[in-house]
N, C-alpha and C positions, 0 to 999 in steps of 0.2 A: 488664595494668598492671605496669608493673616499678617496685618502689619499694626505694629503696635501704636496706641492714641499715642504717644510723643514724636513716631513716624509722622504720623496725621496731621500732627499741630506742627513740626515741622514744611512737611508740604504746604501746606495753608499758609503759612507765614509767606515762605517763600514766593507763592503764588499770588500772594498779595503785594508785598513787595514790587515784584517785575510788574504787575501788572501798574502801579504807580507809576514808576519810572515810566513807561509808554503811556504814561497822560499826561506825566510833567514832558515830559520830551514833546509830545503833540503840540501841546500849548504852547511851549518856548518857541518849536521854531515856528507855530501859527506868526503866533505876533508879530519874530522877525521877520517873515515874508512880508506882513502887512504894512512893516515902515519901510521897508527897502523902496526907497525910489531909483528909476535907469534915467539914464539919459541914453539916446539912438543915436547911429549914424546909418546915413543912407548914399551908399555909392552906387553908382552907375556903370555898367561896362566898361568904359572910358577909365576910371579911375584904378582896375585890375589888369592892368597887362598883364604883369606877369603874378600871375593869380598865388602860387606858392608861397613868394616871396611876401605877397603883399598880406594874406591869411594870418602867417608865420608872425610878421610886424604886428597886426592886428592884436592876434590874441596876449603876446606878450606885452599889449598896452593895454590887454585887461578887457578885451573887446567880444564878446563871445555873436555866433552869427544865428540868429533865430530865424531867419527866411530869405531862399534867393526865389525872387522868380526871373526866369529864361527870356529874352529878348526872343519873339518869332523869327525864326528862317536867319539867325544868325551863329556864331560858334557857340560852341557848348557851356563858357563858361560868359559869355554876352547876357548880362539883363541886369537886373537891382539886386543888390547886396545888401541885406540888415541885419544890422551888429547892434546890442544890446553891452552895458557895462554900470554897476553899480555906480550911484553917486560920491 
């Protein structure tokens, strides 16, 4: 293939370019990760009867769920519930 040096320096440009944007983007959202503070909730079996309904409320207060663990030898959605949600 012969491509001509303004091909070249084209490519190059460009390649330089994109490759900034994915350093400036790195860095941006580094930082915002690193101020973002959550606050938690932790509910218990008791608090999810009815688990859809209450999920559904959840998330639309901004609540997202980072870990259930299962209550032993109980129903399926029995045990601790934690939701996570920006300050």
């Amino acid at each position: 293939m012969n491509r001509s040096p303004k091909r070249w320096a084209l490519l190059l440009a460009c390649a330089v370019v994109l490759s900034f944007i994915a350093i400036l983007g790195r860095t941006e959202s580094g930082k915002a990760n690193a101020k973002t503070s959550w606050e938690y909730k932790v509910l218990k079996d008791t608090d999810m009867v009815e688990a859809e309904r209450s999920l559904n409320q959840l998330g639309m207060d901004g609540w997202e769920l980072v870990d259930f663990k299962r209550t032993e030898q109980r129903g399926p959605l029995d045990g601790t519930w934690i939701f996570k949600r920006p300050k």
